[in-house]
C-alpha angles and dihedrals in degrees: 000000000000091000091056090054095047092052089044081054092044092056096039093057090051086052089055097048091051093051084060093052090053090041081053092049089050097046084049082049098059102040089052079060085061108037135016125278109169094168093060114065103216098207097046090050079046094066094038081061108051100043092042087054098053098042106022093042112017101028097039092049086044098050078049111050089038100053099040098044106037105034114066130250097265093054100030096058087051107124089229079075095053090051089050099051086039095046087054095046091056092042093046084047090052096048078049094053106037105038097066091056101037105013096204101006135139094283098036093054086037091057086033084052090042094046089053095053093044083060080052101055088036089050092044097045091035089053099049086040092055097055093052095058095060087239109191120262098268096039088056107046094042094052086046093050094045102052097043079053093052084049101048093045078071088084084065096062091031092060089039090050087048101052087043108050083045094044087228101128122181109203090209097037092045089058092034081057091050103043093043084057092042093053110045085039087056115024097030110032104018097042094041097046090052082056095046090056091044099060088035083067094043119016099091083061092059117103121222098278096044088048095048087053082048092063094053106043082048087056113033085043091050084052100048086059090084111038090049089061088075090067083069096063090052091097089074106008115097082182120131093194088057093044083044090058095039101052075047086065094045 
């Protein structure tokens, strides 16, 4: 037990770190607004900011926590789990490295495409894992639902890579692209998987009824995930039946 704890330390630490170097970048960000920095390209460390932030900092914590809190001891200290977060942590350094010199060039899509299979492999082993340690109902269905939404958010990066590396770029399709990953990453992975861990921490001191209410919030709030995407289509979109799925999911 205490080696688990010390390798669920040990990532979270790293997590932590690497929340400082994207607080850095966006400090570095914000002072190129306000004097010149011609040797920084502002979109390009854009780009090494955001991604770095969502898979050096958020993804990263989240693997962890999830792995090391709601598996139990003997899952979570498999070394499959060690590959995953470390295969994270070198892709999410690549993406770190790369973006600020080429923006979307041959090694920045190469660590983003690597990145994206690594959530595969984590969604595919967490999940089976999942099922063999007996988790409760909310638990279950929340961590599910977040990583095939974290899955699923890869279209978005994959259409993005493609328009780019053709130079065909389509001006609705490029911020459909943006807004679809945006959404399943926050409001699907990263939110529901908050909540899994929540109830990870609380859910065996509900009583009936409060567990009962705990079903249903897990599974009307994994459902909404999809329907609200389509808010994010209003901006260009004169369509009743998507305004109609969108105030559902609301």
């Amino acid at each position: 037990m205490t080696t688990i704890i010390k390798e669920k330390n040990r990532w979270l630490i790293i997590s932590l770190v690497n929340l400082v170097i994207v607080a850095i970048l966006g400090t570095v960000l914000r002072t190129k607004i306000l004097f010149s920095i011609p040797w920084i390209d502002f979109k390009f460390l854009l780009h090494a900011h955001s991604h770095f932030a969502f898979g050096g900092w958020l993804t990263l914590c989240l693997f962890t926590l999830m792995t090391f809190e709601i598996l139990p001891a003997q899952l979570s200290c498999k070394k499959r789990y060690r590959i995953l977060l470390g295969g994270t942590l070198i892709a999410a350094a690549g993406m770190l490295l790369s973006f600020p010199f080429q923006g979307y060039g041959l090694f920045s899509i190469l660590f983003s495409t690597l990145f994206i299979f690594v959530t595969y492999a984590f969604s595919w082993i967490f999940i089976r894992d999942l099922f063999r340690s007996r988790a409760d109902k909310p638990i279950l269905i929340l961590s599910i639902t977040a990583l095939i939404a974290a899955d699923l958010s890869s279209v978005g990066p994959f259409t993005l890579a493609y328009m780019l590396a053709t130079h065909q770029v389509n001006i609705l399709l490029y911020k459909d692209s943006i807004y679809t990953y945006l959404h399943l990453q926050y409001n699907g992975f990263f939110t529901l998987s908050v909540f899994a861990l929540f109830f990870n921490q609380f859910y065996s001191k509900f009583n009936k009824a409060a567990k009962r209410y705990a079903n249903r919030f897990s599974a009307i709030l994994s459902l909404s995930v999809l329907p609200t995407l389509f808010l994010s289509y209003l901006w260009h979109f004169s369509n009743d039946l998507i305004r109609g799925i969108a105030l559902a999911g609301c």
